[in-house]
N, C-alpha and C positions, 0 to 999 in steps of 0.2 A: 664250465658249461657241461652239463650232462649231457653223455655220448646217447646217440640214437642209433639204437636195435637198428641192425642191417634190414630186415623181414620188418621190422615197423616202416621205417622208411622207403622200402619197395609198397608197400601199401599204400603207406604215403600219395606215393606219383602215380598210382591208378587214377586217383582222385584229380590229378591236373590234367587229365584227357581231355581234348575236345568232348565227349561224353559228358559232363558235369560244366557248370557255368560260370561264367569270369566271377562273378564275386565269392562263389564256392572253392574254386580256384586261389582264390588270391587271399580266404584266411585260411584253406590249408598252407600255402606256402609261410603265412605268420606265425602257426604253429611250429613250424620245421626253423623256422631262425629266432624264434623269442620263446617256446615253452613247449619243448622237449618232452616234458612229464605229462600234461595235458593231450598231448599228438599221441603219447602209447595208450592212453584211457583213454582216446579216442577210435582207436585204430586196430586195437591188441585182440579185439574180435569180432563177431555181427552180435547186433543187439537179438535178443531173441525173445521168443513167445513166452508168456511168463504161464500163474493163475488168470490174470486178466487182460490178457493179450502184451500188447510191447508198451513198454514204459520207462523213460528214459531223461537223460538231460539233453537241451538240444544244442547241436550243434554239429557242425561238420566231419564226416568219418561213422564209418558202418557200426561202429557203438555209440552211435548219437543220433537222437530224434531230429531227421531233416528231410525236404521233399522227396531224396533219394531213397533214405531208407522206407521209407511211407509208402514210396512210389514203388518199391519193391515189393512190397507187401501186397501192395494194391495188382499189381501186375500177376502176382501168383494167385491170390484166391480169381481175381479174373481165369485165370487156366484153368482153378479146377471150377468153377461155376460152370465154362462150357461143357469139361466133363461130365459133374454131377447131373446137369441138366440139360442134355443134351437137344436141341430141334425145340427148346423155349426161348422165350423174350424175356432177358435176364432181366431183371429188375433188384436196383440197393436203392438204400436211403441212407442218407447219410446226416450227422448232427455234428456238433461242436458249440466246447464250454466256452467260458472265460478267458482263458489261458493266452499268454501271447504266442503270435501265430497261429494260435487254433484255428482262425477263421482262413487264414492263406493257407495253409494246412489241409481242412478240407475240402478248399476249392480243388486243391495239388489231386487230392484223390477222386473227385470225383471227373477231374480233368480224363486221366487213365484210363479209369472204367468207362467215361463213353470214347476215349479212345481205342477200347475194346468193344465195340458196340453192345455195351451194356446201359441200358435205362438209368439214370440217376435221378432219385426224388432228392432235392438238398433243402436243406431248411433256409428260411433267406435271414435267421440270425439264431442266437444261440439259445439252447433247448437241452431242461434237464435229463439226463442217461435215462431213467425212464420212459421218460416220452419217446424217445429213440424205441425201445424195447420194443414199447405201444407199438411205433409205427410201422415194423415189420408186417406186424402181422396183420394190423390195418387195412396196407396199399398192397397186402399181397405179395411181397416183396420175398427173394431167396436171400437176402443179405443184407446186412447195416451192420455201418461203423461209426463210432462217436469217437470224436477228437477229443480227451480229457485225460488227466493226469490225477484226479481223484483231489486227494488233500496233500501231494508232494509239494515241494517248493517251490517256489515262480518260474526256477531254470530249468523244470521238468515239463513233458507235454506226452503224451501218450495214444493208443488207437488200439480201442475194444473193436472186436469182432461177435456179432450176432447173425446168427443163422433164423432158416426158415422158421423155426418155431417160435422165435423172439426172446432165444437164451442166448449166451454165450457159446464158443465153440467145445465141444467135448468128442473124446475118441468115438468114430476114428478120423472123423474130419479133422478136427485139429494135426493130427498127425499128418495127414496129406498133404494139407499147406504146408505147414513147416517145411515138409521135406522139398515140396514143387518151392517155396519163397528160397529154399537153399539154392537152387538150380536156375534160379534166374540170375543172369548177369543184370549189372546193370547199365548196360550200354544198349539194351532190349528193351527196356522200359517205355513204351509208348504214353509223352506224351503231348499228343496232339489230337487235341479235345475234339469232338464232335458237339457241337452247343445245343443239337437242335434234339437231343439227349438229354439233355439237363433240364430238369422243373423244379423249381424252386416253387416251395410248400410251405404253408404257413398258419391261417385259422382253421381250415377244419379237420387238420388232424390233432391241433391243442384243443378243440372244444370236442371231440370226440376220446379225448385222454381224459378232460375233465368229470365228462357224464359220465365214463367205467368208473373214474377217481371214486365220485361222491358215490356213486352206486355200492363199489365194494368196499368202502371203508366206514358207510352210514346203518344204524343200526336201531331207529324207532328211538332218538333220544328227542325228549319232547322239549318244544319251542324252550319254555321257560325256562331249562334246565343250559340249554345252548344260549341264553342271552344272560344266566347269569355267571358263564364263565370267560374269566378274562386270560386270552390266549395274547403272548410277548413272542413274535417269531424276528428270528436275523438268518436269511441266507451267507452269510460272511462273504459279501462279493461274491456269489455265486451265481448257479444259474437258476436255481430255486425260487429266484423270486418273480420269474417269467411265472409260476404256475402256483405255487403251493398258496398264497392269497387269491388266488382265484376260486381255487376248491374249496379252500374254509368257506369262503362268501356264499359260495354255488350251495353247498350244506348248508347254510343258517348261520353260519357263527359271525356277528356281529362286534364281540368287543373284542379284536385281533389290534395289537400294538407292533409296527415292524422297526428294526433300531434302522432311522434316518442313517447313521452314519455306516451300515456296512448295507443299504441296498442297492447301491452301484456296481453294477459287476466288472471286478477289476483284477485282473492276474497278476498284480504286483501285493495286493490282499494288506493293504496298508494298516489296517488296524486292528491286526492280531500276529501275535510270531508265526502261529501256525493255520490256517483254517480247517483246524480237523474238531469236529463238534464231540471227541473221545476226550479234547484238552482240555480241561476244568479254565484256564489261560482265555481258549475262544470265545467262551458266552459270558465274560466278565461285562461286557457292556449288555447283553441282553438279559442277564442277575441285576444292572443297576438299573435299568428302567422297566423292570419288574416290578421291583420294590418301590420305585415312585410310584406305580398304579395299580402297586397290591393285586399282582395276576395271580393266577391260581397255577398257571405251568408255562411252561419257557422250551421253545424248539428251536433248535440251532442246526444248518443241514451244511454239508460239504460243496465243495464247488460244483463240482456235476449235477449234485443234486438227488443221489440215491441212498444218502446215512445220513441219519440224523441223531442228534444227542437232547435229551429229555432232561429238564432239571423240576422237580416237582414240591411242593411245603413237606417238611418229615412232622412232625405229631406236634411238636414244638411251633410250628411254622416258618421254620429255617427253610429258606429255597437249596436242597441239592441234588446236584447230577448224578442221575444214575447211571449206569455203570451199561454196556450192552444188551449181560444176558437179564438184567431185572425188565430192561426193556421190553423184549423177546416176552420175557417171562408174565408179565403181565397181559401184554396185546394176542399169545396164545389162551391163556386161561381167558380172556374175556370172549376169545372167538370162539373158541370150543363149546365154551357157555349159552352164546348164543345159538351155534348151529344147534344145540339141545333143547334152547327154548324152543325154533321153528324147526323141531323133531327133525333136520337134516343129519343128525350124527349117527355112523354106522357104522359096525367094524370094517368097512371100504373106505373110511376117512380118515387121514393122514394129518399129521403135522410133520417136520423135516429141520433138522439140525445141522451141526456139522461137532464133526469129531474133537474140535477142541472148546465147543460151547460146554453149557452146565449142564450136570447130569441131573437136576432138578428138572428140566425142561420133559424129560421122559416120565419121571415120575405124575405130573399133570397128568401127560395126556393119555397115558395107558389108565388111570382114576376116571377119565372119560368114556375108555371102552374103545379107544382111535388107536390108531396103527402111529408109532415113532417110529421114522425111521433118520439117516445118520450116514453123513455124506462128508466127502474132504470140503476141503475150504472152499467157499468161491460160491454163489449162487448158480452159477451155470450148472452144480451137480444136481441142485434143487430142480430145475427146468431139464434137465434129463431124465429125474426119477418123473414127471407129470409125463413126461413123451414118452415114457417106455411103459407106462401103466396108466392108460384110458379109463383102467376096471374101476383105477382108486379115483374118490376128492379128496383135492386138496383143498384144508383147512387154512392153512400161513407156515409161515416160517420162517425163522430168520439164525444169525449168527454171532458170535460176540461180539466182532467187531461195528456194533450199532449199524447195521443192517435188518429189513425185515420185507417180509413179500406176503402181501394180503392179496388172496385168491390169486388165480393163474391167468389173467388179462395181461398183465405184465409178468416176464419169466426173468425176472430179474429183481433185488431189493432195488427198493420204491418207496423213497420220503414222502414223494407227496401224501399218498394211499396212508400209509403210514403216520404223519402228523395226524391228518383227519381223525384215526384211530386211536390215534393217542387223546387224541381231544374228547371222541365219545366215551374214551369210558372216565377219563378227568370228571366231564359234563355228569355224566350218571351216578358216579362214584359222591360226588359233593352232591348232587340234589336225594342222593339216599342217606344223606348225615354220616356221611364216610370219607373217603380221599383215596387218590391212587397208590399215595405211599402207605397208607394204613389197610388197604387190601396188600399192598405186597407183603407186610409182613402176618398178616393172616394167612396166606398162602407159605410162607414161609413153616408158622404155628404147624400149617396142615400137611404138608410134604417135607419139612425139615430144611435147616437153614445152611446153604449153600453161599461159599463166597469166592470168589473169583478175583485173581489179578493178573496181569501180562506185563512180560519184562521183555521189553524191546532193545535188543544191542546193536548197535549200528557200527557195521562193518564197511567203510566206502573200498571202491578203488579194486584192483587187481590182488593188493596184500588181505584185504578187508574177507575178500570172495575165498581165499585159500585158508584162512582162520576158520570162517564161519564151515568150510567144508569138514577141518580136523575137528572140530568141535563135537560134527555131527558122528564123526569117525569115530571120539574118542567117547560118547553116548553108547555106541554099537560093540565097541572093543573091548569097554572094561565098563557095565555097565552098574550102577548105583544100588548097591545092595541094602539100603535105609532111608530113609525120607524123613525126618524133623521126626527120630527114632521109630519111624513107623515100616514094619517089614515089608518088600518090596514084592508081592503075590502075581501081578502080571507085568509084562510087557508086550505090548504091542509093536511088531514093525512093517510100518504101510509101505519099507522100501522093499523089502522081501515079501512080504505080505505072509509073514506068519507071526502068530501070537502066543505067548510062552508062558502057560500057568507056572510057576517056580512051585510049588505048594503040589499040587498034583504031579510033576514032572511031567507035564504034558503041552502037546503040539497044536493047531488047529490052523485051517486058512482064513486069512481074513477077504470077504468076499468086499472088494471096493478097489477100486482101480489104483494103483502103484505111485505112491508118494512120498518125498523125503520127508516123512512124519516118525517121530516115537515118541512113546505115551507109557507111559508109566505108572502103576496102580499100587497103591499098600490095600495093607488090610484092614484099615479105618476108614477104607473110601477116599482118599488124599489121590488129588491125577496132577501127575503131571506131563506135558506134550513140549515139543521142542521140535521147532519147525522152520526153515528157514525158506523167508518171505520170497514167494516169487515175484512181484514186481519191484522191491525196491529195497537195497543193501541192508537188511537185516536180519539177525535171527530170531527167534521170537520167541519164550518161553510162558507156558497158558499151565497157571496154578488152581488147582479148585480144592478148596477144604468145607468141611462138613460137620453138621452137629444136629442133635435135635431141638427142635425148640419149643418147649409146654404152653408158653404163653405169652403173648405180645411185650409184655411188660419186661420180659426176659432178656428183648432183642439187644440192647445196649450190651449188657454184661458178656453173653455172647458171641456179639459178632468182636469184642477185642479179645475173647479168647483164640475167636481164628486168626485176628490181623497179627495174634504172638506165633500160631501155628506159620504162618506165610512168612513170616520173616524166619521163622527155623529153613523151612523148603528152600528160600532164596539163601542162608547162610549154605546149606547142604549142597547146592548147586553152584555156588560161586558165582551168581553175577547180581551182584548188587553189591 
């Protein structure tokens, strides 16, 4: 039997206090006499604040998603809300996915919070991550938290934190919790609910989410253009299906097809390996009853509800998915387009990326005359850049990981807003004798053909965490003097936050808040970024190669010249 760490085991029996509950009680004690190895992954640290708050697999012990740890979490941003806002009537909202125990889950939190005489608006069932965002800023609310785990697997459950503005949390708040959730015991954790604190919320802030929905994502596409196109959407058991056919409908779009078999919202996500709409895997059922009714595009959204994956006809009429940044890449060029039609575009107008999206995405929108600008991962940097600069609009923007955020109603990416979006310019693109895939690679012709891929390495466990750390070490230490033979001109490092032209021997500060990111540039434009995920055991490597392209017709030949470039990158880097 494997021996149990002395220091695992004192940790252990904090957990069998009177402080924590007979059943919490009685599977740590299962832990400590049947699975040893599971008790130190449970035990060996506190789960902590990731990119998007805590994100975890559940179970008992401080690196485990459970009422305790939630309830800690919940018990500290309580402190600092009194702080921040001092001599106010705190007011959160609170949501929750699919996911099992999500809904016990955010009862646990909203229990706390009014047992800190704080207001709780709760949803009285489950509501896309969006809608949450919405509702901040709605009910006037200093805070919301949504119970979701994104597209992790059924044993995972998680808790996004949204502040005042209806972003995610960013310095220096986030720092402050952190530090005050560290300082909370948990034998302090109040909780003993105040009920007459809790309201439970329901139609008018979903029909109030709907009218911004249709409002910011519709764009003058005329009736007949919207009844001749045939939209195939699947929530994958998620929470999307609460909302994202109601917007289509509330818009106009009439021939919407939903796949019967995944519109059940179920945390156990039966009918796919994964429900992440990035896996070509998840929308095999919404590719096959496409093709029975000959749709013109296919939207697949995650469980919360805030990423979506687009599969559209390429020239041929083959249905394929694309890929994030083409996503991105398309729903920016059409926005910017229109702000141009109703003369709103001005050099104060912005579009917003992140540092490991396409660098095609810039070229757009500065051809526009609009300001790009270029933020770490995570939408919550996007909803910092809107709150720290009033002066600018914002246009959209989104990331590669098939996220995207149309206008600033919601400060977070937003499937719903976003399907819509997709659907107007599908809608407009076919009734102009064109297609969405045949403007993309028009835009391709015109800015040049960028391709992208992401190699995800999954590191579980305590061994998992200390690889993925030397990995990052051995990036920094001895770092890659060639790229699929291409010389290696800069490097950027967002842990230090300096950037290192090789080619000029020169220094420079990179201005964007401090992240374990490096990025890497040749001198044919080749990047590559190496990032190790904050919420969930992996590292992440984001490849982009580059060429020009004269002419649509060229696209084939082309883009296998870069898929041989991407597999040179991934031979040079070793992980594939």
């Amino acid at each position: 039997m494997t021996q149990i760490k002395p220091e695992i085991l004192n940790k252990a029996k904090e957990w069998l206090s009177d402080n924590f509950d007979s059943e919490t009680q009685k599977n740590v004690n299962s832990l400590i006499e049947n699975n040893p190895a599971e008790l130190e992954e449970s035990f060996y640290k506190n789960a902590a604040f990731g990119t998007g708050g805590m994100r975890g697999i559940m179970g008992v012990g401080p690196n485990r998603i459970n009422k305790y740890t939630l309830g800690r979490n919940t018990q500290g941003i309580s402190n600092i809300l009194k702080e921040e806002f001092p001599g106010e009537q705190h007011k959160v909202v609170i949501a929750y996915d699919c996911r099992h125990n999500s809904k016990e889950l955010a009862q646990v939190v909203a229990t706390v919070f009014s047992a800190n005489g704080i207001k709780v608006f709760l949803f009285s069932d489950l509501r896309a991550t969006p809608v949450l965002s919405f509702a901040v800023k709605h009910l006037n609310c200093h805070c919301g938290i949504v119970l979701t785990a994104s597209h992790n697997p059924p044993e995972y459950n998680g808790y996004k934190v949204y502040w005042q503005d209806g972003g995610q949390l960013v310095p220096p708040t986030d720092i402050k919790i952190i530090e005050e959730i560290e300082n909370v015991d948990f034998a302090s954790i109040n909780f003993k609910a105040n009920k007459d604190l809790i309201e439970f919320i329901d139609k008018e802030v979903d029909e109030a989410f709907i009218k911004a929905s249709v409002k910011n994502g519709s764009f003058d596409t005329p009736a007949a253009a919207k009844d001749n196109l045939k939209i195939v959407f699947t929530s994958l058991h998620g929470t999307a299906i609460t909302v994202i056919p109601q917007v289509l409908e509330k818009a106009g779009y009439k021939n919407v097809f939903t796949v019967k078999e995944q519109e059940e919202p179920d945390g156990n996500f039966p009918t796919v390996v994964s429900p992440n709409p990035e896996e070509p895997e998840a929308l095999e059922m919404a590719i096959k009853l496409a093709e029975e009714k000959d749709a013109d595009i296919v939207i697949g959204t995650d469980p919360d509800g805030d990423r979506l994956g687009v599969a559209v006809r390429d020239l041929s009429g083959k249905l394929i998915l694309l890929n994030g940044n083409q996503t991105m890449l398309m729903m920016a060029w059409f926005l910017l387009e229109q702000w141009k039609k109703e003369n709103k575009l001005n050099e104060n107008s912005f579009v917003a990326s992140t540092i490991v999206s396409t660098p095609m995405l810039k070229n757009i929108t500065e051809n526009y005359g609009a300001q790009y600008h270029e933020v770490l991962t995570g939408f919550k940097w996007i909803a910092k850049l809107i709150k720290d600069h009033p002066e600018l609009n914002y246009v959209g923007g989104g990331e590669e990981s098939f996220g995207f955020m149309v206008g600033d109603f919601v400060r977070d990416k937003d499937a719903a807003t976003s399907t819509l979006l997709a659907c107007e310019i599908a809608a407009q693109m076919k009734a102009n004798g064109s297609s969405f895939y045949k403007k993309l690679l028009e835009l391709y012709v015109e800015f040049g053909l960028y391709k992208e891929e992401l190699i995800s390495l999954v590191k579980k466990g305590i061994d998992g965490e200390m690889q993925i750390k030397q990995m990052m070490v051995d990036l920094r230490d001895n770092p890659l003097k060639e790229i699929a033979g291409e010389k290696i001109v800069l490097i950027e490092d967002y842990q230090s936050s300096i950037a290192r032209n090789l080619q000029e021997n020169t220094e420079h500060n990179i201005d964007i808040p401090k992240s374990n990111v490096l990025i890497y540039y040749t001198e044919e434009g080749t990047k590559v970024a190496a990032r190790p995920s904050g919420t969930e055991p992996k590292i992440k490597f984001y490849i982009s190669v580059n060429k020009d392209l004269e002419k649509v017709e060229e696209f084939d030949k082309a883009s296998k010249e870069l898929d041989e470039k991407i597999t040179s990158v991934k031979d040079d880097l070793q992980v594939d």
